[in-house]
PyMOL Python script that loads the backbone (N, CA, C, O; Angstrom):
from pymol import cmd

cmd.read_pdbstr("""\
ATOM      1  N   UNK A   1      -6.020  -5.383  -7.743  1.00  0.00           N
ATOM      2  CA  UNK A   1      -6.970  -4.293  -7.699  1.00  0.00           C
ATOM      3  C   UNK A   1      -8.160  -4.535  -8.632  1.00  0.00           C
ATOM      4  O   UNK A   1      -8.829  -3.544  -8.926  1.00  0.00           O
ATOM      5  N   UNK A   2      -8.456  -5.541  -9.059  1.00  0.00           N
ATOM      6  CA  UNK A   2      -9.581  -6.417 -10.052  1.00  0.00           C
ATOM      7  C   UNK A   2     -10.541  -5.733  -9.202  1.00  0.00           C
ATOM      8  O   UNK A   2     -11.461  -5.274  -9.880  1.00  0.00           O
ATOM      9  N   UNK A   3     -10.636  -5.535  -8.143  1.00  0.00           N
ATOM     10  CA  UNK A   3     -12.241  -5.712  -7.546  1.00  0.00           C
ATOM     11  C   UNK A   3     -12.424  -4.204  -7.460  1.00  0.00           C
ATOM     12  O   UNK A   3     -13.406  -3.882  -6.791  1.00  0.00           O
ATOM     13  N   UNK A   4     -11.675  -3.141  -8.006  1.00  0.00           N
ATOM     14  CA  UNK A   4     -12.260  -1.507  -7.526  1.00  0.00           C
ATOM     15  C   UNK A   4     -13.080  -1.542  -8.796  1.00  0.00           C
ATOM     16  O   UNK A   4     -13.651  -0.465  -8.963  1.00  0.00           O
ATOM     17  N   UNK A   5     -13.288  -2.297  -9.606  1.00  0.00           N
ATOM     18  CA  UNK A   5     -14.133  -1.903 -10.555  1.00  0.00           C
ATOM     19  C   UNK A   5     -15.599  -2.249 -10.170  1.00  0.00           C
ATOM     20  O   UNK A   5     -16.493  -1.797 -10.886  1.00  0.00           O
ATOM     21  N   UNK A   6     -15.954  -3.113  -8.959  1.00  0.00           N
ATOM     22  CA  UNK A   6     -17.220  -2.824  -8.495  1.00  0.00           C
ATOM     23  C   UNK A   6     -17.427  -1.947  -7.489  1.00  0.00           C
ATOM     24  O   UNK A   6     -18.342  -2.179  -6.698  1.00  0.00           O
ATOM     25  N   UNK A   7     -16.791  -1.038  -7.372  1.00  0.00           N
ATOM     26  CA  UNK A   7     -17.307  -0.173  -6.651  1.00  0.00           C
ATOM     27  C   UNK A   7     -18.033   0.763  -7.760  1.00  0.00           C
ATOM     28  O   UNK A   7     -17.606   0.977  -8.894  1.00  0.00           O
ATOM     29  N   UNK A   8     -19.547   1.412  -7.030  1.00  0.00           N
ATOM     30  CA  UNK A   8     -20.267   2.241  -7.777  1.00  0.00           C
ATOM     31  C   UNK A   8     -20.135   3.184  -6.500  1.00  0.00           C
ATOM     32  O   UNK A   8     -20.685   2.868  -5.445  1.00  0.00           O
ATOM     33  N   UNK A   9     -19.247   4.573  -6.651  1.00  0.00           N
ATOM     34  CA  UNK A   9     -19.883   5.473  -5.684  1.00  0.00           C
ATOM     35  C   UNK A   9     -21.742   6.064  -5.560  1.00  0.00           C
ATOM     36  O   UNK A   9     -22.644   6.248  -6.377  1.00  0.00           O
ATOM     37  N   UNK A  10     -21.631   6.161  -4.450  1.00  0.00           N
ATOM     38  CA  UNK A  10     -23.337   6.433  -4.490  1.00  0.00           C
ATOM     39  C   UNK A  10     -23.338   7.864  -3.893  1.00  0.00           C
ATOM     40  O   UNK A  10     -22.306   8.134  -3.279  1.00  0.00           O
ATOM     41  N   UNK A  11     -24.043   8.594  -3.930  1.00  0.00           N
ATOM     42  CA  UNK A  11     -23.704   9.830  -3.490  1.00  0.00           C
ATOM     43  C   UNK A  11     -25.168  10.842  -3.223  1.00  0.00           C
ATOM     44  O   UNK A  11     -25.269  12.058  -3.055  1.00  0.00           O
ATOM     45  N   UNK A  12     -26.239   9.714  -3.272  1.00  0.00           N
ATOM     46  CA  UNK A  12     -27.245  10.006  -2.261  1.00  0.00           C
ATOM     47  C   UNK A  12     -27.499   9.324  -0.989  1.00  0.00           C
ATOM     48  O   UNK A  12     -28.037   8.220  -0.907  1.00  0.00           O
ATOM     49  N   UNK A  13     -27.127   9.963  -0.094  1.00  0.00           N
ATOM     50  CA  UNK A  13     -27.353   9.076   1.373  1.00  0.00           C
ATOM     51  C   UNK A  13     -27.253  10.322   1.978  1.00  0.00           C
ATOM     52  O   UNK A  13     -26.828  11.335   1.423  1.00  0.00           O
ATOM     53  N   UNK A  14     -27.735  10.221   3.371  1.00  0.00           N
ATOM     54  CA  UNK A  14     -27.609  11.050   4.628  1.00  0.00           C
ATOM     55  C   UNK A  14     -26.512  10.647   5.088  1.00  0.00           C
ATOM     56  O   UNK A  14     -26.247   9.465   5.306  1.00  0.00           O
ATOM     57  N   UNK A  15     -25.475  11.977   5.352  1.00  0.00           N
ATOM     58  CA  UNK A  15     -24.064  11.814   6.024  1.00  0.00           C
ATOM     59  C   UNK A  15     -23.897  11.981   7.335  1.00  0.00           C
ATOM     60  O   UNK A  15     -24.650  12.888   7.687  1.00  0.00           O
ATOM     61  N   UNK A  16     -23.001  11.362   8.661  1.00  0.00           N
ATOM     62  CA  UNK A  16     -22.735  11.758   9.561  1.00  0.00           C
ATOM     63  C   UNK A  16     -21.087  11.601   9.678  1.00  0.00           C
ATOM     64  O   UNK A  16     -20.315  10.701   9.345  1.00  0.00           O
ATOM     65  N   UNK A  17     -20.901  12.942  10.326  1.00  0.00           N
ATOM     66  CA  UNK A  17     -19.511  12.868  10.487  1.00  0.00           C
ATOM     67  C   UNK A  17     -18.536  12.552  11.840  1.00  0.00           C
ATOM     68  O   UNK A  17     -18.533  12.928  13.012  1.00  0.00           O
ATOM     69  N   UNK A  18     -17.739  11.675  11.034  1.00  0.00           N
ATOM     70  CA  UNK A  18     -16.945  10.823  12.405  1.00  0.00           C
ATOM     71  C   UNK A  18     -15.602  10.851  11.812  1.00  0.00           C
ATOM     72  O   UNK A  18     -15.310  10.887  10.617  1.00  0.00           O
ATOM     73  N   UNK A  19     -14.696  10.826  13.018  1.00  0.00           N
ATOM     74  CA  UNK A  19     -13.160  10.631  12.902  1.00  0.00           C
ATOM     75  C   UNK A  19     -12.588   9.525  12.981  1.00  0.00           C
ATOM     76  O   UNK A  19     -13.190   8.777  13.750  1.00  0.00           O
ATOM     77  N   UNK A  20     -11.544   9.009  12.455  1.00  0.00           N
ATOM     78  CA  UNK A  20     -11.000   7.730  12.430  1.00  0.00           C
ATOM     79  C   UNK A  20      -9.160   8.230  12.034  1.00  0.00           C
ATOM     80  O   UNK A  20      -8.712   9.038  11.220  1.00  0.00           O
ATOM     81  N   UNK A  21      -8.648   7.543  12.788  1.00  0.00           N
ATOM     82  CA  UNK A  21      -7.530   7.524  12.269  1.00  0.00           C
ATOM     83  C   UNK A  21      -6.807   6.403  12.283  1.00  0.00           C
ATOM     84  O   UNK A  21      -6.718   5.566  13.181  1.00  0.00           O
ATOM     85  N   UNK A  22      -6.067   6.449  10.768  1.00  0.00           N
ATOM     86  CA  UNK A  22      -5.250   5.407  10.354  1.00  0.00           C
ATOM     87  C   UNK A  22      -3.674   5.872  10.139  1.00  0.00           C
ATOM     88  O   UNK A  22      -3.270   7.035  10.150  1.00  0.00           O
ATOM     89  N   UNK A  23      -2.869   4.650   9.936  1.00  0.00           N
ATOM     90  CA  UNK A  23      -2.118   4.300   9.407  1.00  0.00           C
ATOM     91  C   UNK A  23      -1.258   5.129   8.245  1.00  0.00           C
ATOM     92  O   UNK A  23      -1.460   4.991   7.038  1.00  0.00           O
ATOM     93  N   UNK A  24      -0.418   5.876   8.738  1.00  0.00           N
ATOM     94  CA  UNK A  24       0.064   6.813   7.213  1.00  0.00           C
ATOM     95  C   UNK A  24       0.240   6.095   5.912  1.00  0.00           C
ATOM     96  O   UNK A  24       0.018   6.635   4.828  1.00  0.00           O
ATOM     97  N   UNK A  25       0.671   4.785   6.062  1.00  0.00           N
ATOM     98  CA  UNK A  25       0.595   3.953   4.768  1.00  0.00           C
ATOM     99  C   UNK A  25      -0.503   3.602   4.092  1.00  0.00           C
ATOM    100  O   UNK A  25      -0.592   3.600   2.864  1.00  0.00           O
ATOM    101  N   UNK A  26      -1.555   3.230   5.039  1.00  0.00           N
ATOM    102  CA  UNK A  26      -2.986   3.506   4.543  1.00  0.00           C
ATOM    103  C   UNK A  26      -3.289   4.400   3.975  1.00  0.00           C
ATOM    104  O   UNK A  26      -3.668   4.475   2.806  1.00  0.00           O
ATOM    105  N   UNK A  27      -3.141   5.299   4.842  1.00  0.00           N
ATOM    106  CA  UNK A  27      -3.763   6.995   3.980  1.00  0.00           C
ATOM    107  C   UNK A  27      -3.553   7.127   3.083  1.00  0.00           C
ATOM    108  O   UNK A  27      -4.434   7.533   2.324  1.00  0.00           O
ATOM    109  N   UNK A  28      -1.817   6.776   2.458  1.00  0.00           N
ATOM    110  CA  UNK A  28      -1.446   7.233   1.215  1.00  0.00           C
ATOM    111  C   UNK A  28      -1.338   6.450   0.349  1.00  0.00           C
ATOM    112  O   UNK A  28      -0.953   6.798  -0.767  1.00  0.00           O
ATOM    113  N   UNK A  29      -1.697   5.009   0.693  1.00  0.00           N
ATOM    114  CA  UNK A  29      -2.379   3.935  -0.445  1.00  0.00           C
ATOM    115  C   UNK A  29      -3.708   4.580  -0.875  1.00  0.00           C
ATOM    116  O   UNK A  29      -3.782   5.176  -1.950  1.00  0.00           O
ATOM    117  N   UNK A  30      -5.177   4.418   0.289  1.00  0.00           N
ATOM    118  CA  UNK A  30      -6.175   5.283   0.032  1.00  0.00           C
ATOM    119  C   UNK A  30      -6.144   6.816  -1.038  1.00  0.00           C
ATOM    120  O   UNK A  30      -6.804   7.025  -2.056  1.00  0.00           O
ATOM    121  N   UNK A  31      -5.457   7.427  -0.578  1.00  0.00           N
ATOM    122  CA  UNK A  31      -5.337   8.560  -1.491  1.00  0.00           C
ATOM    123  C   UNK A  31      -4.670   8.390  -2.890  1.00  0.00           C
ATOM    124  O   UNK A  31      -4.816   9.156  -3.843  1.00  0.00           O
ATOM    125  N   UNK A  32      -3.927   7.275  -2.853  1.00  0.00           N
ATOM    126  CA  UNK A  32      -3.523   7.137  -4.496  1.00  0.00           C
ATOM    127  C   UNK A  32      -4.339   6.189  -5.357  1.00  0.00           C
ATOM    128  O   UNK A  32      -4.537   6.219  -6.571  1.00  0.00           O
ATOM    129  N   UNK A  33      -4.675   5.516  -4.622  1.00  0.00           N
ATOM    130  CA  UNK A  33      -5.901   4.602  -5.179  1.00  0.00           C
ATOM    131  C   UNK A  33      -7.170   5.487  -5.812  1.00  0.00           C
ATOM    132  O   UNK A  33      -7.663   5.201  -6.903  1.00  0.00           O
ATOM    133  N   UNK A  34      -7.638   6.608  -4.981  1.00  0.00           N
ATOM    134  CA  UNK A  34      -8.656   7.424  -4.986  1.00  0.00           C
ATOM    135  C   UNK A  34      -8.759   8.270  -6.342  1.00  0.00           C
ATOM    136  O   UNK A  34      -9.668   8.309  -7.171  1.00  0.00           O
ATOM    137  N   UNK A  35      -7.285   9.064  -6.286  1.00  0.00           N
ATOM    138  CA  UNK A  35      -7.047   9.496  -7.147  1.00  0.00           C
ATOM    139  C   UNK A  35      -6.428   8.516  -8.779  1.00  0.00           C
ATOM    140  O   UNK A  35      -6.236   9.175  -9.800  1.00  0.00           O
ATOM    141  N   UNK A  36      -6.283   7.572  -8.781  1.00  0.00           N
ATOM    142  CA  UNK A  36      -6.222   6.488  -9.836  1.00  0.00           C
ATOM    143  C   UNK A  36      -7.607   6.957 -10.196  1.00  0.00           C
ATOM    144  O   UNK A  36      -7.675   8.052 -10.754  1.00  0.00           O
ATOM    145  N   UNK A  37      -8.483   6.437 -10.013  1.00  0.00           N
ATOM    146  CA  UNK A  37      -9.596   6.437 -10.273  1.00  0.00           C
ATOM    147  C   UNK A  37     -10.797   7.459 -10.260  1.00  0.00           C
ATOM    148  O   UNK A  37     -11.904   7.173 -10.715  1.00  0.00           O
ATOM    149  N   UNK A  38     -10.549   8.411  -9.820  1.00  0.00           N
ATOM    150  CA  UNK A  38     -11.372   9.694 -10.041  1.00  0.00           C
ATOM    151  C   UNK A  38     -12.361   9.599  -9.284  1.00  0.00           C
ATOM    152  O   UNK A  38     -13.526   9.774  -9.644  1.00  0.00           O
ATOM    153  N   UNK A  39     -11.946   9.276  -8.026  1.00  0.00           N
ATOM    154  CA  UNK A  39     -13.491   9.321  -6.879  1.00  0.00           C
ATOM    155  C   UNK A  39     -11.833  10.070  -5.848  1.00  0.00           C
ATOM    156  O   UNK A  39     -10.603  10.105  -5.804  1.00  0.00           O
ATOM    157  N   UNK A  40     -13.329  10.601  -5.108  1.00  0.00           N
ATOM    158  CA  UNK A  40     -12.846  11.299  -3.504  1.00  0.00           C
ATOM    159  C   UNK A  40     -12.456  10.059  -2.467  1.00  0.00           C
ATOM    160  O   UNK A  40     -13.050   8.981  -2.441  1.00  0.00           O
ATOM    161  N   UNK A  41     -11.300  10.445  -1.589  1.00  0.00           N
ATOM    162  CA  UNK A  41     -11.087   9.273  -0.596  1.00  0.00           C
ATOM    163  C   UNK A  41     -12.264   9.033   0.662  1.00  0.00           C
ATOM    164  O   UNK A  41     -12.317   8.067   1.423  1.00  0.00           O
ATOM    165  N   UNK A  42     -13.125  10.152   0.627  1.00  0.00           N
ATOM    166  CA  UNK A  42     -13.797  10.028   1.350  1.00  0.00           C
ATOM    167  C   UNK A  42     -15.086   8.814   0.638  1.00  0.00           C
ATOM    168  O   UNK A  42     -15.618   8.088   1.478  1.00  0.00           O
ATOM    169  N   UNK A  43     -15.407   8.689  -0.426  1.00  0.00           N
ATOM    170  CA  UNK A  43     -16.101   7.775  -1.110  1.00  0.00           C
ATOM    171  C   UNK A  43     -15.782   6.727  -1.539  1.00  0.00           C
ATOM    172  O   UNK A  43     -16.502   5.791  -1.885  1.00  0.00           O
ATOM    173  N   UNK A  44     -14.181   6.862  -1.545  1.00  0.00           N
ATOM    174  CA  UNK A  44     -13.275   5.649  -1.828  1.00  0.00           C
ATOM    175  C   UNK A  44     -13.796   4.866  -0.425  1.00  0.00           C
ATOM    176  O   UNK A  44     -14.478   3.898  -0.760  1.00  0.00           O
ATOM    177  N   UNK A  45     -13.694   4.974   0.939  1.00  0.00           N
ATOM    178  CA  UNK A  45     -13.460   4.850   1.999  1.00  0.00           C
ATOM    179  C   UNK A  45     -15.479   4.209   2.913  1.00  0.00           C
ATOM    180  O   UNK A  45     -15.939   3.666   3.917  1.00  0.00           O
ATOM    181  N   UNK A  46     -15.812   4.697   1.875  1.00  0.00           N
ATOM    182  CA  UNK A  46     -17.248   4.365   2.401  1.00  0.00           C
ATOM    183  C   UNK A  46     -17.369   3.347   1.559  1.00  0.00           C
ATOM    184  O   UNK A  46     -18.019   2.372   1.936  1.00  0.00           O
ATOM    185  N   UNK A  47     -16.795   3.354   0.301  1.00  0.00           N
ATOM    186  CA  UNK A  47     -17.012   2.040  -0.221  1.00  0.00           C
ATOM    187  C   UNK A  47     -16.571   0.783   0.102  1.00  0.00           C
ATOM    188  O   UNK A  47     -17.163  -0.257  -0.191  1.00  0.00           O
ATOM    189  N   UNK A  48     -14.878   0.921   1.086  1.00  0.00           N
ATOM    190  CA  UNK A  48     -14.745   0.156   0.953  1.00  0.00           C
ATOM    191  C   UNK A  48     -15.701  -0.998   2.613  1.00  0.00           C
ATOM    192  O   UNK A  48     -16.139  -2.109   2.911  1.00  0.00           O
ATOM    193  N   UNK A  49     -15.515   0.168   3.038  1.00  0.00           N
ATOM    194  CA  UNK A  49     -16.557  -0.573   4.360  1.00  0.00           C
ATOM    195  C   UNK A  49     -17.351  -1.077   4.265  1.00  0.00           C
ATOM    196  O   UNK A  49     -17.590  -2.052   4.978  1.00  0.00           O
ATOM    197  N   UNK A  50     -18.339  -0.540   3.097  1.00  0.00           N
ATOM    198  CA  UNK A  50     -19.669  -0.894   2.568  1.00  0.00           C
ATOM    199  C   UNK A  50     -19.183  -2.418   2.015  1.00  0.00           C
ATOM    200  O   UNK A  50     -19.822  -3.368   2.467  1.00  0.00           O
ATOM    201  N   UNK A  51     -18.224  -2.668   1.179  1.00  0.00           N
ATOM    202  CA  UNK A  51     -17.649  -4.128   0.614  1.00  0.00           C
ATOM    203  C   UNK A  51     -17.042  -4.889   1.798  1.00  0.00           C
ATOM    204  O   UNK A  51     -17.697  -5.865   2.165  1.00  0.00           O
ATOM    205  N   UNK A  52     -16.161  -4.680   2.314  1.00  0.00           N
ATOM    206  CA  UNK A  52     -15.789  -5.386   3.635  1.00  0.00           C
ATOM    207  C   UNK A  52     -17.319  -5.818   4.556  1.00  0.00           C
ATOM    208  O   UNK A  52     -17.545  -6.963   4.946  1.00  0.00           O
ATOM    209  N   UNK A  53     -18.182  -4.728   4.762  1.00  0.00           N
ATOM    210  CA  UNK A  53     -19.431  -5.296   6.119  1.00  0.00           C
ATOM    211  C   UNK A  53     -19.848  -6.198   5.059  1.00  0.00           C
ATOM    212  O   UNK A  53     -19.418  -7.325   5.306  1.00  0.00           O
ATOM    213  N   UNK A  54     -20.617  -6.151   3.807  1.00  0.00           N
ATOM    214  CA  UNK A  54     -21.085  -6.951   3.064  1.00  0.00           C
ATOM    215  C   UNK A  54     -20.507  -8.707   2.462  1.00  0.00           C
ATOM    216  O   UNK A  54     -21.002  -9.714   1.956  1.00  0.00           O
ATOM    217  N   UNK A  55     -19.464  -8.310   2.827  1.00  0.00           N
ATOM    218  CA  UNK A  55     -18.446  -9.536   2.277  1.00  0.00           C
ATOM    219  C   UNK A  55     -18.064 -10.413   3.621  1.00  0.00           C
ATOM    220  O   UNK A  55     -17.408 -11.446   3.487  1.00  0.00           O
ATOM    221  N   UNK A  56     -18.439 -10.024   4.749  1.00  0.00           N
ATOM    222  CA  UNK A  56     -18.518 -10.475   6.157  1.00  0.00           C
ATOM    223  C   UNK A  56     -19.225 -12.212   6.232  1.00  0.00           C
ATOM    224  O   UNK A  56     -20.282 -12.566   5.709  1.00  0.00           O
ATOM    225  N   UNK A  57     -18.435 -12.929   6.900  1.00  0.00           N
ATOM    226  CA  UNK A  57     -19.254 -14.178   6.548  1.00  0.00           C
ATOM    227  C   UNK A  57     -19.692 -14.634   8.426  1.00  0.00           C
ATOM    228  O   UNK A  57     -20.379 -15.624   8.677  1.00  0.00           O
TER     229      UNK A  57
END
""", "prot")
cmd.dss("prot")
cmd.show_as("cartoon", "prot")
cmd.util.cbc("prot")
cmd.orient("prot")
């Protein structure tokens, strides 16, 4: 988990809302991870997409 320390939540952007569903093991990795760290899963979750599209080769 070395790498949640670059996440910077950002929390000016224009939002649109969409559904996705995952994995109950996901969810409740996501949600404990989230809460480790004192961000929302919903920001947890944009970050990590934002690192995954970016890290895309």
């Amino acid at each position: 988990m070395e790498n949640i320390d670059k996440f910077k939540i950002e929390r000016k952007y224009e939002t649109e809302t969409k559904t996705f569903r995952i994995p109950v093991p996901l969810a409740e990795q996501l949600e404990k991870l989230a809460q480790e760290n004192n961000v929302s899963v919903n920001g947890l979750i944009i970050q990590c997409i934002k690192f995954a599209l970016d890290h895309l080769s």
